[in-house]
N, C-alpha and C positions, 0 to 999 in steps of 0.2 A: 554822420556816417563814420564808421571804422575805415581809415584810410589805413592803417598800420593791417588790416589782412589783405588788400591788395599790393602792400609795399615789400611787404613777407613773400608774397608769391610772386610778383618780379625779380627778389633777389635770388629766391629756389632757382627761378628759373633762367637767370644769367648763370648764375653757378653749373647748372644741369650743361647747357648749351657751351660756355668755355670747356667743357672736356671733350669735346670734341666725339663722342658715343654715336657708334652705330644707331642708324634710324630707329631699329625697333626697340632699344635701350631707350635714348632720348622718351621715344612715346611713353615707352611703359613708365616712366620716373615720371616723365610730365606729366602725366594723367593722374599718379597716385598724387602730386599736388593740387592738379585745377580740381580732383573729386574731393579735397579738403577745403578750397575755398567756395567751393558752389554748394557745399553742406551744410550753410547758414545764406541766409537773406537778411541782413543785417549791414551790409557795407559798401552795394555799391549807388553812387552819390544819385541822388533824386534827377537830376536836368541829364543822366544817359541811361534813364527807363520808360521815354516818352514816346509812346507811339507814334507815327502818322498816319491819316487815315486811310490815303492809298497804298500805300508800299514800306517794307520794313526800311528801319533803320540801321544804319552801321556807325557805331561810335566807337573812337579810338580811347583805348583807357591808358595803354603804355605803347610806344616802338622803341623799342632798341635803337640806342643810337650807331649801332653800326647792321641794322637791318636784319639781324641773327634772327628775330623774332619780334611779334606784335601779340596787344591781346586788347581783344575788340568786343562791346557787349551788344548780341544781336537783338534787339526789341521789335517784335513781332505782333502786329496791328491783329485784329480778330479776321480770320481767314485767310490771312496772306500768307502766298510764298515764294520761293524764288523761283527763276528759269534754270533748269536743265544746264549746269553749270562745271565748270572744274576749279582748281585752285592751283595748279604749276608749283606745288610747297607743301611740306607735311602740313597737318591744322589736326588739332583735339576743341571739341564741342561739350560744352559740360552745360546740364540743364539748371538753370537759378530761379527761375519761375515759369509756373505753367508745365505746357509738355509741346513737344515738337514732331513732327511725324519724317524719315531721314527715308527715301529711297533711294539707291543704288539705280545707276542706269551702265549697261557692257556695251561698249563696243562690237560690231559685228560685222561681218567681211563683205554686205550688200553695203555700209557705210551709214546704215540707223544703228541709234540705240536700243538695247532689249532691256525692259525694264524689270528690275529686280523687286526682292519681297522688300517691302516697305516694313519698317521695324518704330516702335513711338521709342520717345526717349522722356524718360518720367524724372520727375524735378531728383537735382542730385545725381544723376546716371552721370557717364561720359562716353563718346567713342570719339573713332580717327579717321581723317582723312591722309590718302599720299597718292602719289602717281605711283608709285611702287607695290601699291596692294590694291586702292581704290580709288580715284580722286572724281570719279563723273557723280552726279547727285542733283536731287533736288529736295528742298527743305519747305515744309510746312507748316505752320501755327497748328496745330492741334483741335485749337477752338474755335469757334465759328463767332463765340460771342464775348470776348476776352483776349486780353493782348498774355504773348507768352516772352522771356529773355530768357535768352542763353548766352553762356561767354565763351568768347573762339580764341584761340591761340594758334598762330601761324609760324611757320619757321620763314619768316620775312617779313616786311612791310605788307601786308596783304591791299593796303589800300592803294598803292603803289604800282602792286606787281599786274603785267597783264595776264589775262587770261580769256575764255572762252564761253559764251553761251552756248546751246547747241538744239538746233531740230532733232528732237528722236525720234522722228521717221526718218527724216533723208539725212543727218547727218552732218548737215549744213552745221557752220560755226561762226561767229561771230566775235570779236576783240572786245574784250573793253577792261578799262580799270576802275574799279570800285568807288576811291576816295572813301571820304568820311561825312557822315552825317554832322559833326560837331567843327567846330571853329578851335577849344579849347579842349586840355583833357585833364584829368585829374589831376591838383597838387598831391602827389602820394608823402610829401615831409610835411604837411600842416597839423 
């Protein structure tokens, strides 16, 4: 595996993040780099594209050591997907394999979610998540019969940080923090 395009896009993206750019700057930079590394399937390392059978996985590939940002590659068993969720952090999604299907859930003043138009996201694409524009969502495998990855990038430790499940009928919420599917994470200097 090409460690040196995962190593390139950590250094973009320390560089992007030390200037300290308004959100929607930050996104728009970041994005035009992770839609350069998601635009070959050539590099990221065999043992964090392994399914499991019940539930996706989340492997950490970089965090920041001072928590500015992570980026995590999400491998997506055939059919699964997540609970009705948010992220308390900006994050960009960029597709590496397969396709993923991204719906939008709003807020609404009885205290359920309304569900939004669901959109796929075809290998190569990218979009964003924020509290600022959108952060509620739920993510799906595309396929029924095929695992799919995609790589996230969060503005923090995302396995770390808490955050929210959520009922979208009643609105109910729940805590939890993610962690990592993986014990180790890439050498990016081998």
């Amino acid at each position: 595996m090409n460690n040196q395009k995962l190593l390139s896009f950590v250094q973009e993206l320390s560089a992007l993040v030390a200037q300290e750019s308004a959100e929607p700057v930050l996104l728009a930079q970041a994005a035009a780099c992770l839609k350069t590394l998601v635009a070959q399937d050539d590099w990221l390392p065999e043992v964090f594209t392994v399914p499991h059978p019940d539930f996706y996985r989340q492997y950490l590939l970089y965090a920041d050591p001072l928590e500015r940002f992570s980026v995590v590659s999400f491998v997506w068993g055939a059919g699964q997907k997540t609970p009705v969720h948010d992220h308390m952090t900006w994050g960009l999604i960029g597709m590496l394999r397969g396709q993923e299907i991204d719906t939008p859930y709003f807020k609404q003043a009885g205290g359920g979610y309304l569900r939004g138009e669901s959109h796929v996201l075809a290998r190569g694409s990218v979009c964003s998540v924020s509290p600022a524009t959108h952060d509620v969502h739920e993510v799906a495998n595309f396929y029924a019969d095929q695992s799919s990855i995609s790589i996230h990038v969060y503005g923090g430790n995302i396995g770390r940080i808490s955050r929210h499940v959520f009922d979208p009928l009643t609105g109910a919420e729940k805590t939890f923090i993610s962690g990592y599917s993986n014990d180790v994470v890439p050498n990016l200097w081998n």
